[in-house]
Each structure stands twice: as C-alpha cells, then as structure tokens.
MMTF fields as JSON, N, C-alpha, C and O atoms, coordinates in Angstrom:
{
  "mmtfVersion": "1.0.0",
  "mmtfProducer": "UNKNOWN",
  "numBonds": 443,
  "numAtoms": 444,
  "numGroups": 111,
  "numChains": 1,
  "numModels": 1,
  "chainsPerModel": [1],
  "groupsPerChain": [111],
  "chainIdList": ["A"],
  "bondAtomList": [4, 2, 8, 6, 12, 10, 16, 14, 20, 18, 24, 22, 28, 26, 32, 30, 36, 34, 40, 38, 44, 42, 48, 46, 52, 50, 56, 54, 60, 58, 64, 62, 68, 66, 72, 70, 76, 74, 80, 78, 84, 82, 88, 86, 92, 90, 96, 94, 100, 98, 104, 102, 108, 106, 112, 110, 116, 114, 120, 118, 124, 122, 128, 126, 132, 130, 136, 134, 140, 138, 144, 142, 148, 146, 152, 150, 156, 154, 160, 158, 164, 162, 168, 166, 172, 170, 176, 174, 180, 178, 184, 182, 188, 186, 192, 190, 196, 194, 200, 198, 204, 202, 208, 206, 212, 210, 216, 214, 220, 218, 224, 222, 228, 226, 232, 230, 236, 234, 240, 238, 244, 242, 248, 246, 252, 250, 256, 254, 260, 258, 264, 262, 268, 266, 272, 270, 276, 274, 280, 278, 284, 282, 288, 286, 292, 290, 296, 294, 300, 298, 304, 302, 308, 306, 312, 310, 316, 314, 320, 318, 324, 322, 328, 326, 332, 330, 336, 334, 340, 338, 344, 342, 348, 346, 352, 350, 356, 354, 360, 358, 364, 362, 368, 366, 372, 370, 376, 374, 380, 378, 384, 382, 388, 386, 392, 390, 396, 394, 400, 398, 404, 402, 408, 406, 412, 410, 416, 414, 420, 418, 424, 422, 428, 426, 432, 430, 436, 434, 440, 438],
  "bondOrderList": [1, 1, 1, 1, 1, 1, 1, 1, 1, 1, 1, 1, 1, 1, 1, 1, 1, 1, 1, 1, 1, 1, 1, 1, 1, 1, 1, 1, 1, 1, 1, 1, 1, 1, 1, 1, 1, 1, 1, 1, 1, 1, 1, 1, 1, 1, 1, 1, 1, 1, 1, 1, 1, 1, 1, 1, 1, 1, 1, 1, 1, 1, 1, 1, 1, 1, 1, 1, 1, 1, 1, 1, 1, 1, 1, 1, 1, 1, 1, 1, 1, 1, 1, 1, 1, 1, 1, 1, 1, 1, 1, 1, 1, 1, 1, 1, 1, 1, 1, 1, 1, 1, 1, 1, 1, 1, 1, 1, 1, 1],
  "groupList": [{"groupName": "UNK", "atomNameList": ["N", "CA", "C", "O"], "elementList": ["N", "C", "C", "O"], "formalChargeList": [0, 0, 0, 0], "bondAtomList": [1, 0, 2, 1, 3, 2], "bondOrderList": [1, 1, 2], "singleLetterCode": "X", "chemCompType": "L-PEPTIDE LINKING"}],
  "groupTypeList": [0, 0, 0, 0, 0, 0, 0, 0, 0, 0, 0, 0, 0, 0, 0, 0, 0, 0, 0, 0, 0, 0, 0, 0, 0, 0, 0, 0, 0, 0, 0, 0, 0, 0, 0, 0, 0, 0, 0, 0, 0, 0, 0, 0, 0, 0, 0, 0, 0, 0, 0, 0, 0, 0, 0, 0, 0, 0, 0, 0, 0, 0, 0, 0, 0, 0, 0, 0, 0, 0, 0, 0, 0, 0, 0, 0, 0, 0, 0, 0, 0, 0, 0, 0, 0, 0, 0, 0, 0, 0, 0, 0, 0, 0, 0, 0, 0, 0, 0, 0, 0, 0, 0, 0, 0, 0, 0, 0, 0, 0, 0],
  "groupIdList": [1, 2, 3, 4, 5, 6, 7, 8, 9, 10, 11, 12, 13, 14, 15, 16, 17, 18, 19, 20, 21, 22, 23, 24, 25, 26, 27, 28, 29, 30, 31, 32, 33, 34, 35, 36, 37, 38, 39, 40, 41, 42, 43, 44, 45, 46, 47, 48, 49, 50, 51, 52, 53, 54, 55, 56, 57, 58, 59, 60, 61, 62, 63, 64, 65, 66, 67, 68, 69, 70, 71, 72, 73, 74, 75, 76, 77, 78, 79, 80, 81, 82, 83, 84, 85, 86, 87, 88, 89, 90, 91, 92, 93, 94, 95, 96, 97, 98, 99, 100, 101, 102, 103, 104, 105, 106, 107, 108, 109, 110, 111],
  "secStructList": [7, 3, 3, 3, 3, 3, 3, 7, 7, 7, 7, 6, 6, 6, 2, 2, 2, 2, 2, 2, 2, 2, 2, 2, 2, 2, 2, 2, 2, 2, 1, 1, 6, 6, 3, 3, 3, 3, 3, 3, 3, 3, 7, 1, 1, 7, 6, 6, 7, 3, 3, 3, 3, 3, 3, 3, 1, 7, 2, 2, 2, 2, 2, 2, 2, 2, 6, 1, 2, 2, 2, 2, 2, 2, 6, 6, 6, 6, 6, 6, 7, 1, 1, 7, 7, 3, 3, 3, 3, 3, 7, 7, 1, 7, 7, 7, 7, 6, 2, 2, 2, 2, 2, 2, 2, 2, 2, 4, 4, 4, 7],
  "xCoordList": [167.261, 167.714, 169.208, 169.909, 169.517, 171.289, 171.734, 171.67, 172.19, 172.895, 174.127, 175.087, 174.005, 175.808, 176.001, 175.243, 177.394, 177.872, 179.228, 179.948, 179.992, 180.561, 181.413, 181.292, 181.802, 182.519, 183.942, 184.786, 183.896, 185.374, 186.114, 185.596, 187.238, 187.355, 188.236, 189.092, 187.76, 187.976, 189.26, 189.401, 189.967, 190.821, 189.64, 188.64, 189.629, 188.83, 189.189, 188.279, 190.282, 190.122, 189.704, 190.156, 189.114, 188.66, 186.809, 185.913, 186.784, 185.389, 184.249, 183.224, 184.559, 183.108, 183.126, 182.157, 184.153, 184.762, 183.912, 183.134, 184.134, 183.363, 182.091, 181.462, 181.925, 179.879, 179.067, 177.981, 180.152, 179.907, 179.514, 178.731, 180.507, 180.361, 179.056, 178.078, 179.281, 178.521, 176.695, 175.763, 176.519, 175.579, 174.43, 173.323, 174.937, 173.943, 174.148, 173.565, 175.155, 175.552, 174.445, 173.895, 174.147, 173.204, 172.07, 171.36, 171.738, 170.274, 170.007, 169.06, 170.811, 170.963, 171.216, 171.224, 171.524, 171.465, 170.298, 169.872, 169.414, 168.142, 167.099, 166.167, 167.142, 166.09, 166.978, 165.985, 168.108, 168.226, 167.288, 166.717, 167.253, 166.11, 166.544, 167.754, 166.0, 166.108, 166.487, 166.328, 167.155, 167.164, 166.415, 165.948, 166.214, 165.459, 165.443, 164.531, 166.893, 167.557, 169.102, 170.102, 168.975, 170.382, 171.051, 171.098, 171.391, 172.137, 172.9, 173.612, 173.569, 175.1, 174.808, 173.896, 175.53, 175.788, 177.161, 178.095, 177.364, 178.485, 178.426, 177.517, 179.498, 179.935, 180.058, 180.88, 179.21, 179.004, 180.151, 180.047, 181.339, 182.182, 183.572, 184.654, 182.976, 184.614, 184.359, 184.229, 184.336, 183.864, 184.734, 184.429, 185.649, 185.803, 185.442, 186.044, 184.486, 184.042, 182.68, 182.0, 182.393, 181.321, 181.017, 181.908, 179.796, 179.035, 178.229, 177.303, 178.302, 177.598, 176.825, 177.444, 175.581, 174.5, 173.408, 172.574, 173.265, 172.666, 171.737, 172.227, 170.285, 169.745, 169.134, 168.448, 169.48, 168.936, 167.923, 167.736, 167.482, 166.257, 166.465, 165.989, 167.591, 168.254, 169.758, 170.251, 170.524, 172.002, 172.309, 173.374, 171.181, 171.47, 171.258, 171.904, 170.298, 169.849, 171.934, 172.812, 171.879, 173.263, 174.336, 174.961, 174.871, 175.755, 175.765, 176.835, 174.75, 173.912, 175.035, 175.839, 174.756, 175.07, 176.232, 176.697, 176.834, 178.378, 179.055, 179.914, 178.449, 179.543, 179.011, 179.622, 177.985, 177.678, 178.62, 179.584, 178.615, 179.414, 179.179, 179.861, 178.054, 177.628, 178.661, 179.114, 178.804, 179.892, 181.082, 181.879, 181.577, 182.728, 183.155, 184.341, 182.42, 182.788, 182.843, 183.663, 181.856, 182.51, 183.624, 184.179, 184.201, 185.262, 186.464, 187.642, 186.26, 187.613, 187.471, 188.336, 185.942, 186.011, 186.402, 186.246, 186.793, 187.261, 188.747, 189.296, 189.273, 190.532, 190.995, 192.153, 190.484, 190.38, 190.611, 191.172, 190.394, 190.253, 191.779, 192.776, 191.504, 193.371, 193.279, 193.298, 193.075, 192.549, 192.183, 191.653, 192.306, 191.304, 189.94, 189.584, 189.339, 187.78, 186.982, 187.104, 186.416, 185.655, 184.328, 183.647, 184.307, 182.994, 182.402, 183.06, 180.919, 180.866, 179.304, 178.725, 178.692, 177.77, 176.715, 176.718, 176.01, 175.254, 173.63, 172.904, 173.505, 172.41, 171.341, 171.308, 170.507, 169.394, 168.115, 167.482, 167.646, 167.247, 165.522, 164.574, 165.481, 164.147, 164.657, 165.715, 163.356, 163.279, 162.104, 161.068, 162.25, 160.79, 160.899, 161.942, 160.189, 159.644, 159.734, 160.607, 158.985, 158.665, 158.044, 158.091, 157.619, 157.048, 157.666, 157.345, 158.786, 159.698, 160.342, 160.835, 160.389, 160.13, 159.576, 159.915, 158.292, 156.712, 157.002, 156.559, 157.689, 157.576, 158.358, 158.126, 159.992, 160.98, 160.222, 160.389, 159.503, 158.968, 157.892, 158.747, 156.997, 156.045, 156.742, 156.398, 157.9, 158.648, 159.061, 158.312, 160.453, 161.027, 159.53, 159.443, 158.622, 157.687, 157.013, 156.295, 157.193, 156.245, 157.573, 157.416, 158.611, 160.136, 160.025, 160.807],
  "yCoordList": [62.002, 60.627, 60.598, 61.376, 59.383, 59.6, 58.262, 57.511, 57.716, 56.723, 56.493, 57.261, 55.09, 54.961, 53.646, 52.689, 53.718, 52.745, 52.475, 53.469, 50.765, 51.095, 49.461, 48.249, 49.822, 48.537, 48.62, 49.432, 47.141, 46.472, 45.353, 44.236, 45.545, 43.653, 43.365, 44.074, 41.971, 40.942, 39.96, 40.0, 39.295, 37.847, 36.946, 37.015, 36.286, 35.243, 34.068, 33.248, 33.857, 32.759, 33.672, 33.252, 34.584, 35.539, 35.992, 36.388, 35.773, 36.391, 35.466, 35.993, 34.151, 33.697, 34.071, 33.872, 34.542, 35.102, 36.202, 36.319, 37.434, 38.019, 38.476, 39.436, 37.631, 37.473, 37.001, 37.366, 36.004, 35.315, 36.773, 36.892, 37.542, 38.952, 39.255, 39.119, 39.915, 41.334, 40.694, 41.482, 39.569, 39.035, 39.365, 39.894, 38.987, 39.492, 40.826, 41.235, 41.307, 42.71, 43.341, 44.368, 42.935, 43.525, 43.557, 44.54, 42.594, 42.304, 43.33, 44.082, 43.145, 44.587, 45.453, 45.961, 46.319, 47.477, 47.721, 48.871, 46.609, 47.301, 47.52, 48.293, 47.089, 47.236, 48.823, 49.53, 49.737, 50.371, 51.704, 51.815, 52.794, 53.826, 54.423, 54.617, 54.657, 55.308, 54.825, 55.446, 53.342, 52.874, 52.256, 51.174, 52.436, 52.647, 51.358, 51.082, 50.799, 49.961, 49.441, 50.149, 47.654, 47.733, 46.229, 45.259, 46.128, 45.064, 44.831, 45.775, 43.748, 43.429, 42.907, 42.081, 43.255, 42.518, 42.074, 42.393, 41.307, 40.104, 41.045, 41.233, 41.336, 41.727, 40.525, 39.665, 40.378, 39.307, 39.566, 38.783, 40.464, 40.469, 40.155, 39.65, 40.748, 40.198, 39.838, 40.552, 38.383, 37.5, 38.204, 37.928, 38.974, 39.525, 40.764, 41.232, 41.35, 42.752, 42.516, 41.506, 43.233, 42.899, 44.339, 45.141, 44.707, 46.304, 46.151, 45.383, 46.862, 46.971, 48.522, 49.585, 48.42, 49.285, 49.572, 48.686, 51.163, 51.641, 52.724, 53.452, 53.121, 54.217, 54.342, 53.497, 55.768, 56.329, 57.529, 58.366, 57.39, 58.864, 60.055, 60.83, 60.327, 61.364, 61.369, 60.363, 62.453, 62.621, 62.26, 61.776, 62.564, 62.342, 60.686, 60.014, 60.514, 58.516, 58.221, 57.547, 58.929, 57.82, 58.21, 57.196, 59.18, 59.853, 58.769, 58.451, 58.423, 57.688, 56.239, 55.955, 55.436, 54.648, 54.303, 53.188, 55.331, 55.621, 55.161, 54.29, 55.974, 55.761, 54.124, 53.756, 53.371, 52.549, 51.281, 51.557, 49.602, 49.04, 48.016, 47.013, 48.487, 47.74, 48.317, 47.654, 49.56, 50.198, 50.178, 50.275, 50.022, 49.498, 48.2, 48.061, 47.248, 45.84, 46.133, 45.632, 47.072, 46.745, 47.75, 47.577, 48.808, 49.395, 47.957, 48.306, 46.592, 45.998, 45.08, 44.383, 45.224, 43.756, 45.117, 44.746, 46.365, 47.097, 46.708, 46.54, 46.588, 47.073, 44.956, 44.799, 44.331, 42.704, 43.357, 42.533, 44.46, 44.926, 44.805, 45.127, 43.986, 44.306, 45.043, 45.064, 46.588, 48.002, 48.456, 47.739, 50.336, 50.851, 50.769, 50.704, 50.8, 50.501, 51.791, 52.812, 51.758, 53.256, 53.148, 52.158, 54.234, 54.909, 56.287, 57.319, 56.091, 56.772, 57.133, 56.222, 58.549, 59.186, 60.242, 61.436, 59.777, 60.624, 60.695, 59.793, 62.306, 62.71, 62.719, 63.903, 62.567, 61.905, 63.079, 62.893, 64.212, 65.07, 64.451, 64.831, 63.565, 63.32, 61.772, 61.396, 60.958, 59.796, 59.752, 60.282, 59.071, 58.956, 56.978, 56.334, 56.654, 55.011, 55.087, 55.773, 54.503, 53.621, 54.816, 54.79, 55.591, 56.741, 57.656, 58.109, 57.769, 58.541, 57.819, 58.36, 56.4, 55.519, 55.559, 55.307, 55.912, 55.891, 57.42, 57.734, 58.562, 59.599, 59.944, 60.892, 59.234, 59.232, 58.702, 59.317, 57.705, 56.481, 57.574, 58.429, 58.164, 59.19, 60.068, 60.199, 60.716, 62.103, 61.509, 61.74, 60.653, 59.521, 59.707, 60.755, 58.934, 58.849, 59.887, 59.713, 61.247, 62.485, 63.342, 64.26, 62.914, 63.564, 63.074, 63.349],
  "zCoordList": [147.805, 147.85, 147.549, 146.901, 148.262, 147.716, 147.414, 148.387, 146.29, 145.78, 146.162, 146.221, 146.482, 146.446, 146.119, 146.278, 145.518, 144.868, 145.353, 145.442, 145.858, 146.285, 144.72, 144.895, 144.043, 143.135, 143.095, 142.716, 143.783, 144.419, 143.855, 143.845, 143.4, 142.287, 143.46, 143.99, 143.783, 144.806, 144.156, 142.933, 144.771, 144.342, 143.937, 144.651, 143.104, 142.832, 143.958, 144.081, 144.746, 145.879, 147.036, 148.101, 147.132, 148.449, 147.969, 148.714, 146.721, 146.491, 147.438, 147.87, 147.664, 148.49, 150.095, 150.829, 150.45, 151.769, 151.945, 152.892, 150.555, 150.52, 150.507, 150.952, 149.949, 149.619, 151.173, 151.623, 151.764, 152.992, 154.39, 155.333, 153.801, 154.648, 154.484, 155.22, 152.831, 152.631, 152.501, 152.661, 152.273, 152.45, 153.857, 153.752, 154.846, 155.904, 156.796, 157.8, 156.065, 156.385, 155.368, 155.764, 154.37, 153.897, 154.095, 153.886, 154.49, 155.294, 156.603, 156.834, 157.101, 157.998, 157.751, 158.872, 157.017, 156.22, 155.761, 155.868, 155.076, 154.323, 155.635, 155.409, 156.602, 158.365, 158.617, 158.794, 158.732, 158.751, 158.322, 157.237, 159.531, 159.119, 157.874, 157.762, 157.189, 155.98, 154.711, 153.66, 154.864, 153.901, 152.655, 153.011, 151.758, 151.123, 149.651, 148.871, 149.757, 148.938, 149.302, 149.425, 149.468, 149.476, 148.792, 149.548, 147.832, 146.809, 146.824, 147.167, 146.588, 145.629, 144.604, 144.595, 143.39, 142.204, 141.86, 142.596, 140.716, 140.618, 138.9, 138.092, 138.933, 137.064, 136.263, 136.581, 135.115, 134.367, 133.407, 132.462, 133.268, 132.088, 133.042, 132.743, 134.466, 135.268, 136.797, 137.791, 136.598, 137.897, 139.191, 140.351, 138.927, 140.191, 140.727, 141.694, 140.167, 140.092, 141.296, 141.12, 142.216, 143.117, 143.203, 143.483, 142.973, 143.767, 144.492, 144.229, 145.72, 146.526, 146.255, 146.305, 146.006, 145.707, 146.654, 146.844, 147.529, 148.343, 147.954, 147.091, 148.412, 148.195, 149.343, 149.919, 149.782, 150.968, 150.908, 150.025, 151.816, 151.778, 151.638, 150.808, 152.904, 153.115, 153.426, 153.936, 153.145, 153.717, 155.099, 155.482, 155.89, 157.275, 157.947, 158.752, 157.334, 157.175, 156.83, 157.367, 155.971, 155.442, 156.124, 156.433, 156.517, 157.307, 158.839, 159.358, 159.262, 160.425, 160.428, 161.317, 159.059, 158.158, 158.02, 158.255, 157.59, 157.45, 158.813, 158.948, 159.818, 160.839, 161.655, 162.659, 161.152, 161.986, 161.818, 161.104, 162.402, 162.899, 161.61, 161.396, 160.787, 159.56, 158.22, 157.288, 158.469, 157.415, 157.644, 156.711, 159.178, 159.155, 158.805, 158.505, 158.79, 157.931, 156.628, 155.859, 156.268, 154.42, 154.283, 153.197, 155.024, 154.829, 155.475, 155.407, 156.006, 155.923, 154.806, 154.277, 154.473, 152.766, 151.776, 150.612, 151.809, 150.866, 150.904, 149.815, 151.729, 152.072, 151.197, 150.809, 151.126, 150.558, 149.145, 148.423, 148.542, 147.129, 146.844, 147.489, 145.156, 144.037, 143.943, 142.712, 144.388, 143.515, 144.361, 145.209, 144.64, 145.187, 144.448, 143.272, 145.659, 144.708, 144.308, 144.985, 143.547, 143.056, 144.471, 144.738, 145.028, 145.882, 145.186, 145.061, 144.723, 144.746, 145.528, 146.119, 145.466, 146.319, 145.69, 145.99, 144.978, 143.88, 144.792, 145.208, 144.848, 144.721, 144.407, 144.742, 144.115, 143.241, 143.418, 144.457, 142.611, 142.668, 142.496, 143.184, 141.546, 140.291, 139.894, 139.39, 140.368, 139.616, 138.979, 139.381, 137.896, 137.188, 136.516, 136.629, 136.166, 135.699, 134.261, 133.73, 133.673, 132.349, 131.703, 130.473, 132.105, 131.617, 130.632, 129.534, 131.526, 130.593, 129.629, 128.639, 129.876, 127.927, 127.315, 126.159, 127.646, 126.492, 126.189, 125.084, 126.934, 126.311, 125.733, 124.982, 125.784, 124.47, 123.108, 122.055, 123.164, 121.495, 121.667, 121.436, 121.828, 121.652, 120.606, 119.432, 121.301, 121.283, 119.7, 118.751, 119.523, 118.29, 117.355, 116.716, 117.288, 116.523, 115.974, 114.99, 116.63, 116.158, 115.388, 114.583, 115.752, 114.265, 113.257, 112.348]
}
C-alpha cells in the first residue's frame, strides 16, 4: 500500500477556490482503479493548512494516478501554495486496527 500526503497552506481569500477544485477532483480519484482512500482535511490550528490524503493498493495504481489529468489539477492548486508544500509518499508495509490498542493496555497492565 502506499500513502500519500500532499499538505498545502492556501491564502485564506483563495482557500474556497480551492476546496471548490479539490472537492470533485476527489470524488474522482476515489472511482479510480486502485484507489483505496481519498480525503481532504482543513488544519484546525491553521485555517490555511489543507491535506490532501491518498491510499493506494499498489505503486503502479498510483504511478497510473500520478500521470492522470486528475493529478495534474492538484499539481496547479499546489502551485496556489504561500509555501512549497510538503509531498510526501510512504509505503505502508503492515496495517493493523484497535487490536494493537488492546495489546499495548494488556502489555502496560502486566509491567
């Protein structure tokens, strides 16, 4: 699986411009093969902070992705960024759930 994260701080008179984009660009992104997950969130400590959050199946699903006409729109709402924006592209070897909470307070409780 491969994560990506793409967090961009926007002008606060350009952020609904933005959302106006990445909104049904995202909707089309998650019908994309392989996609597996696709979000934006709004930073609650800095109203101009927006991430766009992806998880894909495989390298090749996203590579697919990358070059399509859906990733070139958010590479021009990047370029809208006060800042280069952080991208990043994490691997994802092992996910596990709630499980591995009950087996930290298990683990805590038997020290």
């Amino acid at each position: 699986m491969i994560h990506t994260t793409l967090r961009m701080a926007i002008p606060r008179d350009r952020r609904g411009e933005v959302l106006q984009i990445l909104n049904p660009i995202v909707e089309r992104i998650r019908l994309e093969p392989g996609c597996l997950a696709c979000n934006i969130y709004q930073d609650v400590r800095d109203a101009r902070v927006i991430m766009l959050e992806e998880l894909w199946r495989c390298e090749v699903e996203m590579g697919r992705h990358l070059r399509s006409d859906q990733y070139r729109n958010i590479l021009l709402v990047m370029e809208m960024a006060l800042e280069p924006p952080e991208v990043r592209f994490d691997e994802v070897s092992r996910s596990t759930g709630v499980e591995t909470i009950e087996q930290a307070r298990l683990g805590a409780a038997q020290d």
